[in-house]
CHARMM internal coordinates of N, CA and C (Angstrom, degrees):
IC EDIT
DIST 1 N 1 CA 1.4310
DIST 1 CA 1 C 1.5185
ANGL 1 N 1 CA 1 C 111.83
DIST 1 C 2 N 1.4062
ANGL 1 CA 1 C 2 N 110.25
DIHE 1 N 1 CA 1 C 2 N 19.86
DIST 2 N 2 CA 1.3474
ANGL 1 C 2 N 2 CA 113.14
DIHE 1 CA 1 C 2 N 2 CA -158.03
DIST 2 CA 2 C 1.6252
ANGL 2 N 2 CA 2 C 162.18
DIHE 1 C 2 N 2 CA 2 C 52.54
DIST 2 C 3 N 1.9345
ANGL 2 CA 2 C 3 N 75.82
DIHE 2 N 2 CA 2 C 3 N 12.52
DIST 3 N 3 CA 2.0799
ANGL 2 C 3 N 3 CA 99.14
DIHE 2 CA 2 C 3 N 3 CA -173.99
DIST 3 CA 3 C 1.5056
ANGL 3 N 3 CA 3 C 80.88
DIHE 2 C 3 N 3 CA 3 C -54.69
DIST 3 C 4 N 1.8986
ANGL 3 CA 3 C 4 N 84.81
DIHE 3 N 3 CA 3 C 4 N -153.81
DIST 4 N 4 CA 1.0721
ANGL 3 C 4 N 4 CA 102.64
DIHE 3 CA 3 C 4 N 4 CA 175.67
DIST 4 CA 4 C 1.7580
ANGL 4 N 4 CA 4 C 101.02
DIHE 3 C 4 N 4 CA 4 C -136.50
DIST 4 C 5 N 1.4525
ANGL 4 CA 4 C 5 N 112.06
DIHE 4 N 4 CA 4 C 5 N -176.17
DIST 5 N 5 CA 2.1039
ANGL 4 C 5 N 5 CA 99.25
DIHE 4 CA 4 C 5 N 5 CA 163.50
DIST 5 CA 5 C 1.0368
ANGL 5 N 5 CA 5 C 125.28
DIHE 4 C 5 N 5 CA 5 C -56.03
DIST 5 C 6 N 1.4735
ANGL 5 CA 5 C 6 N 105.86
DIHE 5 N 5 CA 5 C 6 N -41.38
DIST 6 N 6 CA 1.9536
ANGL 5 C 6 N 6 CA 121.19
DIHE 5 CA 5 C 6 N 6 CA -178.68
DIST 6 CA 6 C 0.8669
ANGL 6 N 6 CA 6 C 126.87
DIHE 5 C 6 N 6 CA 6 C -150.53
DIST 6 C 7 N 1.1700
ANGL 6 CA 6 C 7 N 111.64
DIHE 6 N 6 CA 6 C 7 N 126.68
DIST 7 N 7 CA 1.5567
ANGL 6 C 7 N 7 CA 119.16
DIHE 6 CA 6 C 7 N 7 CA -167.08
DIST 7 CA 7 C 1.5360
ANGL 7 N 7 CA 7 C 114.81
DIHE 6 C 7 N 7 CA 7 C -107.99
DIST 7 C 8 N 1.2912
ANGL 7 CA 7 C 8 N 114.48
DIHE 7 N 7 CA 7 C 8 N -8.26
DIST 8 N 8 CA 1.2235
ANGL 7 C 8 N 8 CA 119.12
DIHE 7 CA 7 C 8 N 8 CA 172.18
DIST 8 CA 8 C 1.8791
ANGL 8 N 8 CA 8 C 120.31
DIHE 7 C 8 N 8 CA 8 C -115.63
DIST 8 C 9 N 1.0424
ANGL 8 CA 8 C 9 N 108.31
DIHE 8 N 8 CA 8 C 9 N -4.35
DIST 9 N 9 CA 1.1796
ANGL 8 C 9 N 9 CA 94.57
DIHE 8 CA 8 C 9 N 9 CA -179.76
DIST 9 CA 9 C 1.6534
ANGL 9 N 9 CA 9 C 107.39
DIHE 8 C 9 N 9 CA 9 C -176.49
DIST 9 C 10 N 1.5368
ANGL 9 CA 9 C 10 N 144.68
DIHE 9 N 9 CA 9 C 10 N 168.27
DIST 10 N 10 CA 1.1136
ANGL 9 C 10 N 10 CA 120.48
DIHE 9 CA 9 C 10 N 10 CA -160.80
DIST 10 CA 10 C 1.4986
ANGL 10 N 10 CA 10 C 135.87
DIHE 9 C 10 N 10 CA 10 C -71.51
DIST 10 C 11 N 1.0981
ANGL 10 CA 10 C 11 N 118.82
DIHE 10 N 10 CA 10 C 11 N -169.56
DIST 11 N 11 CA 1.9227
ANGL 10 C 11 N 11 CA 119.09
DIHE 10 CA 10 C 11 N 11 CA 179.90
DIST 11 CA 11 C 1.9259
ANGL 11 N 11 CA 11 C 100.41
DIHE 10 C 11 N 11 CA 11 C -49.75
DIST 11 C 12 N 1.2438
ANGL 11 CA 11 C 12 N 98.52
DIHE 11 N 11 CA 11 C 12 N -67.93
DIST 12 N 12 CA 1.4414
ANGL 11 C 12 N 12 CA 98.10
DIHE 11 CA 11 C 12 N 12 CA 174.57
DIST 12 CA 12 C 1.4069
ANGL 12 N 12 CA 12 C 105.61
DIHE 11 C 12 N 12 CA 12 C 106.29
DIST 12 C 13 N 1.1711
ANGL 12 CA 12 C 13 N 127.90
DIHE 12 N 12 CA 12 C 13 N -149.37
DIST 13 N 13 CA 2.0231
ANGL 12 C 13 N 13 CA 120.61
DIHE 12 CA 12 C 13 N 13 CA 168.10
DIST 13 CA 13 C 1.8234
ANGL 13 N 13 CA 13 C 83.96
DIHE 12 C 13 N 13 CA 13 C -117.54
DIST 13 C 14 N 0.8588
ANGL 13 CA 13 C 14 N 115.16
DIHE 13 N 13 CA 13 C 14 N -33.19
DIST 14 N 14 CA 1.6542
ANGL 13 C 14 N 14 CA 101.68
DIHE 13 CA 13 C 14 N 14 CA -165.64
DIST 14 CA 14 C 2.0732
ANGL 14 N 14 CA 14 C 111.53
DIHE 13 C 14 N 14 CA 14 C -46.87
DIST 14 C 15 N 1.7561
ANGL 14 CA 14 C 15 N 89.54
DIHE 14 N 14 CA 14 C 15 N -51.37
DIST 15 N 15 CA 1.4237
ANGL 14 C 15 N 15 CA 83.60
DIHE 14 CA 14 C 15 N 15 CA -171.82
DIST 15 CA 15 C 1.3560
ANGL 15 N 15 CA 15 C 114.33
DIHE 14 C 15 N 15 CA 15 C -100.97
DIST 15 C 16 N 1.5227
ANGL 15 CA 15 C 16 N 116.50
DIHE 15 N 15 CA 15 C 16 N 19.47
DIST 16 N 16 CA 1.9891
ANGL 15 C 16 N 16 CA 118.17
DIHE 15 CA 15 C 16 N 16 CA 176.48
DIST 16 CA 16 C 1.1517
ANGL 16 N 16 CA 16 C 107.80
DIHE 15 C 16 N 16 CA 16 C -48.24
DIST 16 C 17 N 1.2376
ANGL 16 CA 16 C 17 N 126.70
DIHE 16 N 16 CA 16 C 17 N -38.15
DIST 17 N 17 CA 1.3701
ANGL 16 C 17 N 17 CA 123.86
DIHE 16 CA 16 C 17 N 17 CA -158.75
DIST 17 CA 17 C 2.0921
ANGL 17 N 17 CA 17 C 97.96
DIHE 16 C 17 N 17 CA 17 C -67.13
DIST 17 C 18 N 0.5254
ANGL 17 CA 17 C 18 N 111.01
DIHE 17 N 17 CA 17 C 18 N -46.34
DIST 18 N 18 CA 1.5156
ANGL 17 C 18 N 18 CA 128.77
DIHE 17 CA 17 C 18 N 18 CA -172.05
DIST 18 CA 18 C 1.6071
ANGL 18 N 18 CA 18 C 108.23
DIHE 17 C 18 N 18 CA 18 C -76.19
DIST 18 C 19 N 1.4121
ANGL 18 CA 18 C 19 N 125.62
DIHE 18 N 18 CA 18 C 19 N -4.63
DIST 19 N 19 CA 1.7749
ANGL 18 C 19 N 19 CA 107.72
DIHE 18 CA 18 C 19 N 19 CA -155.92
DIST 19 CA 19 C 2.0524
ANGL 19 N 19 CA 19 C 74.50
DIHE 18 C 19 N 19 CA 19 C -80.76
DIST 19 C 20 N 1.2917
ANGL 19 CA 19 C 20 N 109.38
DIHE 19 N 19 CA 19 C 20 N -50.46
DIST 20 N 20 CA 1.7477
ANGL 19 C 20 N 20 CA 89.55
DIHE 19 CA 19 C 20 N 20 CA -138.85
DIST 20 CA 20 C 1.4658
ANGL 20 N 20 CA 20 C 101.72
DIHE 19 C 20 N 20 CA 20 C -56.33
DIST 20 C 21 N 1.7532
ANGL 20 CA 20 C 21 N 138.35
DIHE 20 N 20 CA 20 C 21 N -10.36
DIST 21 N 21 CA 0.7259
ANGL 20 C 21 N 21 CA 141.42
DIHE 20 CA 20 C 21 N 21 CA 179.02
DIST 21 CA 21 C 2.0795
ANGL 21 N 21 CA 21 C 106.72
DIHE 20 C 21 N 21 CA 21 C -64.20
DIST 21 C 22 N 1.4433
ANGL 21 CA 21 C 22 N 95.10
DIHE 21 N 21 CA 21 C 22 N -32.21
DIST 22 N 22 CA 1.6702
ANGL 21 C 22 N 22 CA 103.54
DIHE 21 CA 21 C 22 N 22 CA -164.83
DIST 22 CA 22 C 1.5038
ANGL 22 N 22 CA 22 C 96.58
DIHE 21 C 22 N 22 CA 22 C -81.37
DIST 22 C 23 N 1.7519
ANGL 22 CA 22 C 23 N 121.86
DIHE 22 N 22 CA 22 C 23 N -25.53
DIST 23 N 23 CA 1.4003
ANGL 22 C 23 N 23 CA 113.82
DIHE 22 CA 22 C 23 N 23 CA -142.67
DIST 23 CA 23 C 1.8969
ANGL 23 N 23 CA 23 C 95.76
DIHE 22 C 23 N 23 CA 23 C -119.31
DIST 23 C 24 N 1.4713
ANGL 23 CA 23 C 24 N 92.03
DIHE 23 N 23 CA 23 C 24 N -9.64
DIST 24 N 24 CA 1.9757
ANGL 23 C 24 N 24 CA 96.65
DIHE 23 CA 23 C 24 N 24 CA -153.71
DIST 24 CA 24 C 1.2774
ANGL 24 N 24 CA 24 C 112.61
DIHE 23 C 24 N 24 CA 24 C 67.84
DIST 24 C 25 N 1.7532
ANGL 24 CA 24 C 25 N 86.37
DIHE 24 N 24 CA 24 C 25 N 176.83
DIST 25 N 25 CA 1.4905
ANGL 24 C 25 N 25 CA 89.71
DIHE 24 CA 24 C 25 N 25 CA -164.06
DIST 25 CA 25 C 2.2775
ANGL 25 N 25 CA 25 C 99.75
DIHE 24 C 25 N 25 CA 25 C -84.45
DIST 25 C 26 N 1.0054
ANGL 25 CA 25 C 26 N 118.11
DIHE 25 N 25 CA 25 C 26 N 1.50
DIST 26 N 26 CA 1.6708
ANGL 25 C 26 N 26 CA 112.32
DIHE 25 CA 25 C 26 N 26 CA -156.10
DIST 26 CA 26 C 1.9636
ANGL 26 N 26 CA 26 C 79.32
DIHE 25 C 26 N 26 CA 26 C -106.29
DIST 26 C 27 N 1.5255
ANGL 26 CA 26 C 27 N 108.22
DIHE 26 N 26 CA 26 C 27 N -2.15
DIST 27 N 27 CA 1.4314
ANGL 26 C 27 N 27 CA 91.05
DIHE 26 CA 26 C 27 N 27 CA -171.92
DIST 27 CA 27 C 1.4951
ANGL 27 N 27 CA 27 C 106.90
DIHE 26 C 27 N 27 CA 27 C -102.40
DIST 27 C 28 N 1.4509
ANGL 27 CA 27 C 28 N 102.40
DIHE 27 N 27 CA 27 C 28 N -29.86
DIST 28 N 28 CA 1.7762
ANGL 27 C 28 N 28 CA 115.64
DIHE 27 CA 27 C 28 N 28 CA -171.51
DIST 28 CA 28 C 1.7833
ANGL 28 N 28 CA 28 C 81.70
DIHE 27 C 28 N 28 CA 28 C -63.44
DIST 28 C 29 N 1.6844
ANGL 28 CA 28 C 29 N 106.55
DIHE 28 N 28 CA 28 C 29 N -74.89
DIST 29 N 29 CA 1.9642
ANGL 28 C 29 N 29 CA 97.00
DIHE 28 CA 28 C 29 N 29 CA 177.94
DIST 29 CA 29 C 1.1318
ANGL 29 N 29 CA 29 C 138.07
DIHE 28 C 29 N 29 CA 29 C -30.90
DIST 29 C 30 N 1.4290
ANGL 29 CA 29 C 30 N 118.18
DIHE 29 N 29 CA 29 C 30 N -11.98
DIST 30 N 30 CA 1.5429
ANGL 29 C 30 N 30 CA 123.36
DIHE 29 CA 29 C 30 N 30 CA 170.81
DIST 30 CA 30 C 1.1692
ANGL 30 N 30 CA 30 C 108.55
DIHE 29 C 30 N 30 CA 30 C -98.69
DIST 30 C 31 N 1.6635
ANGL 30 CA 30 C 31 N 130.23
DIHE 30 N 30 CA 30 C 31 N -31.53
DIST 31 N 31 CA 1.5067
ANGL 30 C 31 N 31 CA 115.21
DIHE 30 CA 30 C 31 N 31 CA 167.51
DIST 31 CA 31 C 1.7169
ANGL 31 N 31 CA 31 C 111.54
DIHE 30 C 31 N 31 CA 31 C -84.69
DIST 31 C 32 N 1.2960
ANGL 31 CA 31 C 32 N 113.31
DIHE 31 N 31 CA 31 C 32 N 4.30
DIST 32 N 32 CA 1.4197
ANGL 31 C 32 N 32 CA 96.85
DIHE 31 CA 31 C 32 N 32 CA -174.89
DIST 32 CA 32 C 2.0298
ANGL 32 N 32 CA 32 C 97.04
DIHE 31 C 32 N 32 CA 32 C -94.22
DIST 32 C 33 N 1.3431
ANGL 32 CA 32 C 33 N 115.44
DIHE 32 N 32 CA 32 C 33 N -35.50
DIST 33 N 33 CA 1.0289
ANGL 32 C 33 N 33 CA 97.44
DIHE 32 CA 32 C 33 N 33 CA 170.78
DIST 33 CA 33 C 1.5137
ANGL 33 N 33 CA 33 C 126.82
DIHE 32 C 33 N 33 CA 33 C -79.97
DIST 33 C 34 N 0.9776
ANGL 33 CA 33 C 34 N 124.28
DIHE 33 N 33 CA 33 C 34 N -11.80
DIST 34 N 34 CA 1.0837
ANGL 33 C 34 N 34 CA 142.48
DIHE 33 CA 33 C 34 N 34 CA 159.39
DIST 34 CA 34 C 2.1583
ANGL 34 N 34 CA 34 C 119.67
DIHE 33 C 34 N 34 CA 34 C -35.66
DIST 34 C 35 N 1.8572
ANGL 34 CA 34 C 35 N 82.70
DIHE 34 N 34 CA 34 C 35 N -67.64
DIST 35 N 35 CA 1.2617
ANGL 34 C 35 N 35 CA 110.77
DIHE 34 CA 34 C 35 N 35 CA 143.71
DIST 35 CA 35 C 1.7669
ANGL 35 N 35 CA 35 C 122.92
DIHE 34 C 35 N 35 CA 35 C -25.35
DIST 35 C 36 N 0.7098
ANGL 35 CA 35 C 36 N 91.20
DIHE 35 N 35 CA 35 C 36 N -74.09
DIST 36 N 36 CA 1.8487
ANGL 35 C 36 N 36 CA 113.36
DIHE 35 CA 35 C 36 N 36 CA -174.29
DIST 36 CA 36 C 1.4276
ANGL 36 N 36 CA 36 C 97.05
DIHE 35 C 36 N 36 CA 36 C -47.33
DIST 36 C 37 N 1.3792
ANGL 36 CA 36 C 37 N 106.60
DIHE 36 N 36 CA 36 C 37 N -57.72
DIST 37 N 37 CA 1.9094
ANGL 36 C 37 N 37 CA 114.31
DIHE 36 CA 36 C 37 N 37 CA -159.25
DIST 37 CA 37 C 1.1507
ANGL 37 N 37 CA 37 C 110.59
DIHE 36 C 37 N 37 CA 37 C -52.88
DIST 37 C 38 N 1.9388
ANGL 37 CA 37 C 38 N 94.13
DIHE 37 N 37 CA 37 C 38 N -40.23
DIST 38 N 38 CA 2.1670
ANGL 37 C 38 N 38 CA 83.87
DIHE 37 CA 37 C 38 N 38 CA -164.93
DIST 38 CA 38 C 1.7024
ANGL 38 N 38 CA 38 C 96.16
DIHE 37 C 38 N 38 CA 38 C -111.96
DIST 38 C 39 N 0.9864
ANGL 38 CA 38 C 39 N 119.53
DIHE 38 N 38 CA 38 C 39 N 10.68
DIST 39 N 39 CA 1.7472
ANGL 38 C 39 N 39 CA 115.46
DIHE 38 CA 38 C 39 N 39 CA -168.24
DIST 39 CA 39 C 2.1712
ANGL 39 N 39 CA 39 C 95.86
DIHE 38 C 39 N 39 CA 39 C -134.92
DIST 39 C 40 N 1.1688
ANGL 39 CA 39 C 40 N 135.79
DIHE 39 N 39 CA 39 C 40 N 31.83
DIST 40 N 40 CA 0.9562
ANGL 39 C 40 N 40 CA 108.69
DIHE 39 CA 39 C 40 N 40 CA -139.00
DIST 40 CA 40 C 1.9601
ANGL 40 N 40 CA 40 C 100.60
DIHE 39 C 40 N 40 CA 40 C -96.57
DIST 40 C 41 N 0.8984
ANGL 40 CA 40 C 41 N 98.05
DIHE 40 N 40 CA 40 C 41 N 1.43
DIST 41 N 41 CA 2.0582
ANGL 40 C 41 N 41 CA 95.26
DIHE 40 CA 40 C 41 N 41 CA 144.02
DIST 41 CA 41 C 1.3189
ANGL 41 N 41 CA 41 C 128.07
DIHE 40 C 41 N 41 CA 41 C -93.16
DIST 41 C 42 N 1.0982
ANGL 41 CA 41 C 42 N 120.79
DIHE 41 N 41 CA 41 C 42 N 12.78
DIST 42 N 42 CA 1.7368
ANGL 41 C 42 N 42 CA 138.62
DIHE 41 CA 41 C 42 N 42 CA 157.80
DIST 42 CA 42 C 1.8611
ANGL 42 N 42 CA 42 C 102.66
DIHE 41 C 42 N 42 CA 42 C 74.00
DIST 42 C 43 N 1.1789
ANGL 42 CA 42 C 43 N 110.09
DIHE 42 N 42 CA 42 C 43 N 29.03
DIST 43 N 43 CA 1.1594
ANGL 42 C 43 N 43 CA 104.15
DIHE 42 CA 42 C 43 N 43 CA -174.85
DIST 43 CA 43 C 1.6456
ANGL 43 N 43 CA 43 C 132.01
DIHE 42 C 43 N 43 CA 43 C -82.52
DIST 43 C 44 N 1.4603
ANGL 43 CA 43 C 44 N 106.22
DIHE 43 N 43 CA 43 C 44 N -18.20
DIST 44 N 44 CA 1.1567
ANGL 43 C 44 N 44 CA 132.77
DIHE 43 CA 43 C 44 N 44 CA 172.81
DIST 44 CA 44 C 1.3984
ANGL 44 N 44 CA 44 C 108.27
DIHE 43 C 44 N 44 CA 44 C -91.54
DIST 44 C 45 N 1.7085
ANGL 44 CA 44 C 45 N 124.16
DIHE 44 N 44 CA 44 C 45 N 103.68
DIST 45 N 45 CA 1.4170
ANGL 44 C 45 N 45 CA 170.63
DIHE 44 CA 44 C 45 N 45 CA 120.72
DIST 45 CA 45 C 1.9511
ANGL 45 N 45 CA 45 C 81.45
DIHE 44 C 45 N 45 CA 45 C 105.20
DIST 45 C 46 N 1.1817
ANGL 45 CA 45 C 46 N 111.06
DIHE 45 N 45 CA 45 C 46 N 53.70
DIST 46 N 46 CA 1.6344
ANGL 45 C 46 N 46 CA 101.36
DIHE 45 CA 45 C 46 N 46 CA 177.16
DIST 46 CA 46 C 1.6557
ANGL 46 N 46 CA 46 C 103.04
DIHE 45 C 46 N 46 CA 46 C -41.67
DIST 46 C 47 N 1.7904
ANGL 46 CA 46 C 47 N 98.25
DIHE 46 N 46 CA 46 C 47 N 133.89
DIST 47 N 47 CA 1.5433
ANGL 46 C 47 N 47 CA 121.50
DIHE 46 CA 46 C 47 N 47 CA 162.17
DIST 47 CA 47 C 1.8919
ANGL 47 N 47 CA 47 C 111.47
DIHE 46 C 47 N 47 CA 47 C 78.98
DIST 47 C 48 N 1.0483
ANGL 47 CA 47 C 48 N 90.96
DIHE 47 N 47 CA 47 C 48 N -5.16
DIST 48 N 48 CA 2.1680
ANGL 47 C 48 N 48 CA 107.66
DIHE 47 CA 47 C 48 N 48 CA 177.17
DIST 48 CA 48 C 1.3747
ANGL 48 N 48 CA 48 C 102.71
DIHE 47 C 48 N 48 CA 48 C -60.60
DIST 48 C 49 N 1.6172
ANGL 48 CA 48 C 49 N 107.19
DIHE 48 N 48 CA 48 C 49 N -80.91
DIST 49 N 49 CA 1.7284
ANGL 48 C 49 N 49 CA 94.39
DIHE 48 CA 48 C 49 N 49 CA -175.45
DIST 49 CA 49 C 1.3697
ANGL 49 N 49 CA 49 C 111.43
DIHE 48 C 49 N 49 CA 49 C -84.57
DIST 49 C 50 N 1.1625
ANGL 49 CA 49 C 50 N 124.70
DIHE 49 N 49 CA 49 C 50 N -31.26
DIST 50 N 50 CA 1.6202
ANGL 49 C 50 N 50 CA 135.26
DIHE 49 CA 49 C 50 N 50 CA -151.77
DIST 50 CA 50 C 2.0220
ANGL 50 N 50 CA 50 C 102.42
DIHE 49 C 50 N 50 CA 50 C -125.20
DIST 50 C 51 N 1.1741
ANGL 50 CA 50 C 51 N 100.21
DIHE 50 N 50 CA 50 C 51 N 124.07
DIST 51 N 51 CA 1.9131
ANGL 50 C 51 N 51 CA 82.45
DIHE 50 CA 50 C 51 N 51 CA 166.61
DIST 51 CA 51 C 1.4256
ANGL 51 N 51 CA 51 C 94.65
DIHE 50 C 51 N 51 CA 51 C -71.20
DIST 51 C 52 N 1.2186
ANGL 51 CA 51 C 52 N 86.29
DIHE 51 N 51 CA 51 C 52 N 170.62
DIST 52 N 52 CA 1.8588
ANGL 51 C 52 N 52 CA 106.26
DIHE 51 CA 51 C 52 N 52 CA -160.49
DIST 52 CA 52 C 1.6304
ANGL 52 N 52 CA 52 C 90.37
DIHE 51 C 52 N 52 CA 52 C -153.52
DIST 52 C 53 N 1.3001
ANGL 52 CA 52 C 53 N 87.93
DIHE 52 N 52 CA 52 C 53 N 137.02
DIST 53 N 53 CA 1.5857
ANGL 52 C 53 N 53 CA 104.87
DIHE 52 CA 52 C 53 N 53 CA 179.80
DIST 53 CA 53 C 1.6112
ANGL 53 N 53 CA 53 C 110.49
DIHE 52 C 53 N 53 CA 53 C -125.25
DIST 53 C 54 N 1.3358
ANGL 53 CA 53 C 54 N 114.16
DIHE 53 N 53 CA 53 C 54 N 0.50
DIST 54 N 54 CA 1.4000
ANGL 53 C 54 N 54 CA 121.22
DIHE 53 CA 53 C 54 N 54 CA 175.76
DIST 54 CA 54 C 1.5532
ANGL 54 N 54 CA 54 C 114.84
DIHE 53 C 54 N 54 CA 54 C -58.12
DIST 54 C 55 N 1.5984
ANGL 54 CA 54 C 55 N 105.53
DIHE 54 N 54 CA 54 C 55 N -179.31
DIST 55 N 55 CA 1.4760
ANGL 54 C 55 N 55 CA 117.17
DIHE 54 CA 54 C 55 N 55 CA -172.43
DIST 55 CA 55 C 1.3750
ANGL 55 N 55 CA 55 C 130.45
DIHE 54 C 55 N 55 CA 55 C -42.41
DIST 55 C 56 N 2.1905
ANGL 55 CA 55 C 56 N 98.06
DIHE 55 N 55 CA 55 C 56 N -51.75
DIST 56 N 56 CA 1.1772
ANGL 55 C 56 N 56 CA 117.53
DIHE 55 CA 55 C 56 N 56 CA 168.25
DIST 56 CA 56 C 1.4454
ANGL 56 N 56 CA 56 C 127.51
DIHE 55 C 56 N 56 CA 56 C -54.17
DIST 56 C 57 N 1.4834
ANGL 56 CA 56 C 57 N 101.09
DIHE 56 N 56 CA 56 C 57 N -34.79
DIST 57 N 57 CA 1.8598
ANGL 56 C 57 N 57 CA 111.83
DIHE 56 CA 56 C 57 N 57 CA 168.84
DIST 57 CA 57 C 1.7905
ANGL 57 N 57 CA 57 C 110.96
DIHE 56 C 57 N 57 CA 57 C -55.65
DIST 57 C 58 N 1.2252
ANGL 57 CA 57 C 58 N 102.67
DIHE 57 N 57 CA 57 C 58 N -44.79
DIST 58 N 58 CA 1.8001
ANGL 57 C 58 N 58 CA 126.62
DIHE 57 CA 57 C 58 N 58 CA 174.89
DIST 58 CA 58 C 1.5713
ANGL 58 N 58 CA 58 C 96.95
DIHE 57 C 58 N 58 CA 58 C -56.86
DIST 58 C 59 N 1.0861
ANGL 58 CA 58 C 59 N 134.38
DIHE 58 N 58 CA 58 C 59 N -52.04
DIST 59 N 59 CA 1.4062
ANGL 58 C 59 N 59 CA 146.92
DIHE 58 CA 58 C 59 N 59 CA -157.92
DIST 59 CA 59 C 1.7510
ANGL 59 N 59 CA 59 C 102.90
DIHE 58 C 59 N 59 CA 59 C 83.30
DIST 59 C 60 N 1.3737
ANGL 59 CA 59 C 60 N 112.77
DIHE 59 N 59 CA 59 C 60 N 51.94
DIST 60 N 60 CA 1.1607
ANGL 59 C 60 N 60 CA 116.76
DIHE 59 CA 59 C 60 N 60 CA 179.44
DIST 60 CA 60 C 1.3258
ANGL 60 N 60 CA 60 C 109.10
DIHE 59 C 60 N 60 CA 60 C -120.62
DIST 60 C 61 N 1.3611
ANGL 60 CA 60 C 61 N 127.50
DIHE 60 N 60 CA 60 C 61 N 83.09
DIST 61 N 61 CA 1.5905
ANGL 60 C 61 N 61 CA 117.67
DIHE 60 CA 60 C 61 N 61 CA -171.86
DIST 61 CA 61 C 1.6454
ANGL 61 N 61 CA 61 C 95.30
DIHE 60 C 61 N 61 CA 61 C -146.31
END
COOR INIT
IC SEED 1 N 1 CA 1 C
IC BUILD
């Protein structure tokens, strides 16, 4: 119907599994680099909106 997952507040871990389905794949790639630009040691809420495969995910920060 064209919602979206959330309308009030972020993806969260409950519904990650599901965003790239909500966002596509050219949309998850625009927040993941996005991601990268301003967070790019993954330290800010690693794996919340976006899985994250960065350092901090590693426990490398």
């Amino acid at each position: 119907m064209g919602g979206s997952l959330s309308g009030e507040h972020g993806v969260g871990t409950t519904k990650l599994a599901y965003a790239e389905r909500q966002l596509g794949t050219a949309g998850m790639g625009l927040m993941r680099r996005v991601k990268q630009r301003y967070d790019p040691s993954g330290v800010l809420n690693p794996g919340i909106k976006l899985p994250w495969s960065g350092p901090a995910a590693a426990g490398i920060v």
